[in-house]
Every structure is written in structure tokens, then in C-alpha cells.
C-alpha positions as CSV (number, residue, x, y, z in Angstrom):
1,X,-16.2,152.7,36.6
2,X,-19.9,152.3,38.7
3,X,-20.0,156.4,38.9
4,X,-20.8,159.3,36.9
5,X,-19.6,163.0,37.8
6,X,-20.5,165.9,35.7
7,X,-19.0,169.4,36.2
8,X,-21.7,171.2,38.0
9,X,-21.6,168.4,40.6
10,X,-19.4,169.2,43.2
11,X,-19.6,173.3,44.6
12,X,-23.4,173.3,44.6
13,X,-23.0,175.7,48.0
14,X,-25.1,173.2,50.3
15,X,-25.2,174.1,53.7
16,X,-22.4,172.1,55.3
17,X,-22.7,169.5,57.8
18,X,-20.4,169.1,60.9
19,X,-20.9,166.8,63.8
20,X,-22.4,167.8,66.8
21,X,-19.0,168.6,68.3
22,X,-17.6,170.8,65.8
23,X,-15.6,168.1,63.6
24,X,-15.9,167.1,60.3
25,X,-18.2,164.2,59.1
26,X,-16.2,160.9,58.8
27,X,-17.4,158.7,56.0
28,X,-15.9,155.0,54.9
29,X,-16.2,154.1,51.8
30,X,-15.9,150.4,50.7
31,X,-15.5,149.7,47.2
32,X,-13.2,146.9,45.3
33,X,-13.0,149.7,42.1
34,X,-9.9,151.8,42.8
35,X,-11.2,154.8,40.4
36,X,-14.5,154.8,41.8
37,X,-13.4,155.1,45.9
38,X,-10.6,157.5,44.7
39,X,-13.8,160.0,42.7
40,X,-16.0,159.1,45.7
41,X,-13.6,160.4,47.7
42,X,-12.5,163.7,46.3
43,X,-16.3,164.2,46.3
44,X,-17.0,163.6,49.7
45,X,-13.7,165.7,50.9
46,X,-15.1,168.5,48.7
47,X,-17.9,168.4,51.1
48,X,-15.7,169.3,54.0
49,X,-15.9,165.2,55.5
50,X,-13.2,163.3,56.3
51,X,-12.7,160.1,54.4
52,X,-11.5,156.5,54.7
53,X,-11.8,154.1,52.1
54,X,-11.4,149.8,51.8
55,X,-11.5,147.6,48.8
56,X,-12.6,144.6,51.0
57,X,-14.5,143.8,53.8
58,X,-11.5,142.6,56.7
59,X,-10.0,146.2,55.8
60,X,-13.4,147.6,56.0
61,X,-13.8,146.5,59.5
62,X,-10.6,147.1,60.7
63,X,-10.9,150.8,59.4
64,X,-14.3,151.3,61.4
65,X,-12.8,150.5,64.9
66,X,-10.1,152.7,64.0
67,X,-11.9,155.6,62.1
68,X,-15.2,155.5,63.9
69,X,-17.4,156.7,61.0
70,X,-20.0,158.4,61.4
71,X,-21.8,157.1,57.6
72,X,-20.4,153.9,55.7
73,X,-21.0,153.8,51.6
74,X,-20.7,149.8,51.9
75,X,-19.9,148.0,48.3
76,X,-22.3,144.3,48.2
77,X,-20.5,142.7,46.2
78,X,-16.7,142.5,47.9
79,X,-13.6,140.5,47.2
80,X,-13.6,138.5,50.5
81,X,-16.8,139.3,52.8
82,X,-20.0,140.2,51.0
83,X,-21.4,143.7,52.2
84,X,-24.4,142.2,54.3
85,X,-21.6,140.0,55.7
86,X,-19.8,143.3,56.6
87,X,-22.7,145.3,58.1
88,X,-23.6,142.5,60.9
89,X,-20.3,143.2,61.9
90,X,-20.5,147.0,61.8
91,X,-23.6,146.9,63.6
92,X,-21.7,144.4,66.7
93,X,-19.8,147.4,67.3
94,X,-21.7,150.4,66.2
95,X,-25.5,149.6,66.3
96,X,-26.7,152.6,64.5
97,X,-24.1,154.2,62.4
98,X,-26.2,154.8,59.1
99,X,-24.9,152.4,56.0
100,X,-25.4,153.6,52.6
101,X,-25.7,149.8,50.1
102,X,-24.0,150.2,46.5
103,X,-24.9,147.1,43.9
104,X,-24.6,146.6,40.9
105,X,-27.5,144.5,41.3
106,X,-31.1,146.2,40.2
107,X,-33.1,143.5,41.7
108,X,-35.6,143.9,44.4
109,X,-34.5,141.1,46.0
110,X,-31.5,142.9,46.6
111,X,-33.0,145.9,47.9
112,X,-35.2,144.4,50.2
113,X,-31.9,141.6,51.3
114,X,-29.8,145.0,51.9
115,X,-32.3,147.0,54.0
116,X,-33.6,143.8,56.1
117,X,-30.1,143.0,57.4
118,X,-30.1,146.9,58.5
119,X,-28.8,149.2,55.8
120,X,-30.4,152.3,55.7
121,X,-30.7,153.2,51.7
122,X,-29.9,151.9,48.5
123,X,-28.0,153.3,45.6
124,X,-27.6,150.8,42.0
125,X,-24.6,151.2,40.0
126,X,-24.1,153.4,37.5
127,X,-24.8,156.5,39.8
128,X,-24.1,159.6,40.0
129,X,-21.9,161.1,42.9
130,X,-24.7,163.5,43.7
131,X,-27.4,161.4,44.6
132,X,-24.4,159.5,46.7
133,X,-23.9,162.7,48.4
134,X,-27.7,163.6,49.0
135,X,-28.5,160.3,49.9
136,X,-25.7,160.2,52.8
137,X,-26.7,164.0,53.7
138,X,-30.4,162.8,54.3
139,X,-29.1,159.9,56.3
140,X,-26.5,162.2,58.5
141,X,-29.4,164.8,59.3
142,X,-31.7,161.9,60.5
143,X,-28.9,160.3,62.6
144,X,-28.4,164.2,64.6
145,X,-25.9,165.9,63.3
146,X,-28.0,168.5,61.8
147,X,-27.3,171.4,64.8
148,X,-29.8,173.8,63.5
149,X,-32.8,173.9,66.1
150,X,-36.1,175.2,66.3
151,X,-39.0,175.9,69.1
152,X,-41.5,173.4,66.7
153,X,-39.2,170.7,66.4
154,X,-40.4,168.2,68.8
155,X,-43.1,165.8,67.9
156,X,-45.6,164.3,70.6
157,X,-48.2,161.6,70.8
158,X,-49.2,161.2,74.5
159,X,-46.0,160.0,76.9
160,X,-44.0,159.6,73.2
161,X,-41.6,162.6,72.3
162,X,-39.1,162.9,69.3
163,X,-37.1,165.7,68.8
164,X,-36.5,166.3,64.6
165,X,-33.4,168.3,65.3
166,X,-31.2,166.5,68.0
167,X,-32.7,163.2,67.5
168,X,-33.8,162.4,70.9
169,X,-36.9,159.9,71.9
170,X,-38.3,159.5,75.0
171,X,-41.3,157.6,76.8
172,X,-42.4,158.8,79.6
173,X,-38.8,160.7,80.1
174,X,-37.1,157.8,79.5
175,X,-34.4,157.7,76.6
176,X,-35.0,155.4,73.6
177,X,-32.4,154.9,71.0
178,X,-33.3,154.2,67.7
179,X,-31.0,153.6,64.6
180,X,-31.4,156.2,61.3
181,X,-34.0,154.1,59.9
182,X,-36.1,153.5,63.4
183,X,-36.0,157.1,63.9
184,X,-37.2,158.1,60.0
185,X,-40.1,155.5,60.1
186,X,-41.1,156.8,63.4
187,X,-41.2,160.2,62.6
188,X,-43.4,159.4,60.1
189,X,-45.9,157.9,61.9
190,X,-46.0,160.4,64.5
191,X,-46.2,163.0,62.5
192,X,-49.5,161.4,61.3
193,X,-51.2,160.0,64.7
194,X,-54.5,158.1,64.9
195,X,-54.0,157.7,61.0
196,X,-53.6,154.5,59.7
197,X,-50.9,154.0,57.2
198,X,-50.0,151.5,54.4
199,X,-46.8,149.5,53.9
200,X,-47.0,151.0,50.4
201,X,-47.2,154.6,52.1
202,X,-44.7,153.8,54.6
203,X,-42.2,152.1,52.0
204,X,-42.6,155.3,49.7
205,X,-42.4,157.8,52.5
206,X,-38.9,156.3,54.3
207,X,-37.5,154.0,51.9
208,X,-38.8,156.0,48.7
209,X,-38.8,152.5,47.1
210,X,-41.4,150.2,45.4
211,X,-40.9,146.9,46.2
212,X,-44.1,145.5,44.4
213,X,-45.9,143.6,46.8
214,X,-42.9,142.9,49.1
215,X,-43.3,144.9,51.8
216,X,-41.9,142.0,54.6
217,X,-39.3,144.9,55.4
218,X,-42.1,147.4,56.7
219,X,-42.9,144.4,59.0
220,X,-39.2,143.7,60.5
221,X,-39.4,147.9,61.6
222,X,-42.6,148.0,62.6
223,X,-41.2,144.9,64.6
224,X,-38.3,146.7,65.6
225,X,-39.9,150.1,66.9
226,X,-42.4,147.9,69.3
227,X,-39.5,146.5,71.3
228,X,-38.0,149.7,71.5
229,X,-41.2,151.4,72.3
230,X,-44.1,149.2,73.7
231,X,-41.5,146.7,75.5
232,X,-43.4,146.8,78.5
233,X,-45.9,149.2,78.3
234,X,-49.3,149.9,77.0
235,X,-48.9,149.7,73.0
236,X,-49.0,152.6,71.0
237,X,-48.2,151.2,67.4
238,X,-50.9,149.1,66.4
239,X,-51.5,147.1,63.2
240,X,-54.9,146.9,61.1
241,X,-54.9,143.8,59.2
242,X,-54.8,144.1,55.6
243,X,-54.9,148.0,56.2
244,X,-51.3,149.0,57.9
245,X,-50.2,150.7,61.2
246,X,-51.2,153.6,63.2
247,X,-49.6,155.3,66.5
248,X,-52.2,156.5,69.1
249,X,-51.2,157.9,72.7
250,X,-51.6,154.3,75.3
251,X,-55.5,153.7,76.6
């Protein structure tokens, strides 16, 4: 069945999440396993989120330009497109709608295949439907639709600003948008200026994974970030070789 859902699971009286306008969340989920989209489901509705679900990639896609999720829980291995297959075309149309990855693969190849073609997190069958449903919280709340806000919520490093609670980023007042992922990794770094950081501390702190050694992925984001944020100005994310990355307000 891929999932595993114990009694105390669902009712746990979270704080629900709605999106900015009012509506419910709308999660697709794309599975080939009829039993495990159908628990997945009744899960995520108990949440208050609207659900659509796929057993295959075309349908998948065809559901997304219909639904307009605002999360996909996107299967790897599918009966027609693979799931990387499927999230390249996602991301044509949606650039940075947060993807949950299910596998039943446990290999770090995997992992690191799955987040370089742009998902944003990783979950390895057998799982449990709660860390599903904390793991698409987390990603929800970093792509804005948290509405909560406070006076301390916005971040600054010289002409850099991030707002933690409506998910805006600007430099030098001008709007920069950044996908789930983007956002998380930069967070992190400005919330530790002038400090340099290590792939291993940067993989831990936004992935929460150990990739042993393989760390290429750190590189494509830090890659990422620059063209959204130095392209054309003086740098503020720098890299130390054999030591990591650091953010630092422009000389």
C-alpha cells in the first residue's frame, strides 16, 4: 500500500492553513496505487484542503492547468511519464508551485535526481501520512500562505529584504521571485550574514538530508539564487573554496 495511518493521526488540532485569499489549500496528488491516493486524500481533506488526484502523469498535467494547485505530492515512478518527466512540465506552467517527491526508491541518487530537477522535499515509501502532511505544511508556509504577521518578520542584509511571513524579496525595492526552495535556502543564509556556511550545514538546514559527500545540489541553488539576486549587481553571495557560502551586504 506505500502508506501507513495510525489512529491518532488525523485531528491533531493544527492550526489550519488557508490561502492568502481565504480559500482552501488545493493539493494534487499523483500516485498509480488507488488505495494509497484514496487514504492520501481523506487525509489531506481532513485538513480542510481541497484535493485532486492522477494515477499518471498526462492526467497529472491536465489536472494542474485545470486545478491550479497550490502543492503537488508527485509519485516517481508513473505508468506513462516518470515524475521528473512530470515536474519539467509543471514547472513550464507554474514555476514555483512547491512539489512534494514520493519513491519507493531509498537511494541517494534518487534524492539528489528529484531535488536537482526542482522538487522541493522527499518522502521514501513506506510513510506515514503525517510526515506527508508536515512535510507539505512546511512547504505551504514557505511558499506564503502562512497569513500570520509580525513587526520582526523581515530579514535584511544591506539593499536585500525578505519578508518570513508574506514571502516577499526585494533588492533595492525591486521584486525578486524565488521558488519554495530559493526562498528557504535564502532565508537561511540571511539569517546568518557574514558567516560562512557549509554544503553539509546548508543540506541539513533546508533539505534536512545527508547526501554523503554529494552536495552538487547545494551548488545548482546557490547557482540559482545569484541569477536571481546578483544578475547585475554587485554580488552578495559569495563562495569560499573548500569552505561554503556566505551573504554580505555589496562593497
Amino acid at each position: 500500500m506505500g502508506a501507513v495511518m495510525t489512529e491518532g493521526e488525523l485531528g491533531s488540532g493544527r492550526v489550519e492553513l488557508r490561502r492568502p485569499d481565504g480559500e482552501p489549500v488545493r493539493v494534487l496528488v499523483v500516485d498509480d496505487e488507488p488505495t494509497l491516493t484514496d487514504l492520501m486524500s481523506m487525509a489531506l481533506r481532513y485538513e480542510g484542503w481541497q484535493v485532486r488526484t492522477a494515477g499518471d502523469g498526462m492526467t497529472a498535467l491536465r489536472a494542474a492547468r485545470q486545478f491550479r494547485p497550490d502543492a503537488v505530492v508527485l509519485d516517481v515512478m508513473l505508468p506513462d511519464l516518470d515524475g521528473f518527466q512530470v515536474l519539467r512540465r509543471l514547472r513550464e506552467d507554474d514555476p514555483t508551485v512547491p512539489v512534494l517527491f514520493l519513491t519507493a526508491k531509498d537511494a541517494v541518487e534518487e534524492r539528489v535526481a528529484g531535488l536537482t530537477v526542482g522538487g522541493d522535499d522527499y518522502v521514501t515509501k513506506p510513510f506515514s501520512l503525517e510526515e506527508v502532511i508536515a512535510r507539505l505544511r512546511a512547504l505551504l508556509r514557505r511558499s506564503g500562505l502562512a497569513v500570520a504577521t509580525r513587526p520582526d518578520a523581515v530579514l535584511t542584509v544591506g539593499g536585500l529584504s525578505l519578508d518570513e511571513d508574506s514571502h516577499e524579496v526585494r533588492r533595492d525595492g525591486q521584486l525578486i521571485t524565488l521558488t519554495a526552495t530559493e526562498f528557504e535556502l535564502l532565508r537561511y543564509l540571511m539569517r546568518n550574514p557574514r558567516r560562512v556556511l557549509s554544503k553539509a550545514q546548508i543540506l541539513d538546514r533546508v533539505w534536512n538530508y545527508d547526501f554523503g559527500g554529494q552536495a552538487n545540489v547545494v551548488e545548482l541553488y546557490i547557482s540559482y539564487l545569484r541569477k536571481k539576486i546578483d544578475a547585475g549587481r554587485q554580488p552578495m553571495i559569495h563562495t569560499l573554496r573548500g569552505a561554503g557560502y556566505l551573504l554580505k551586504p555589496a562593497e
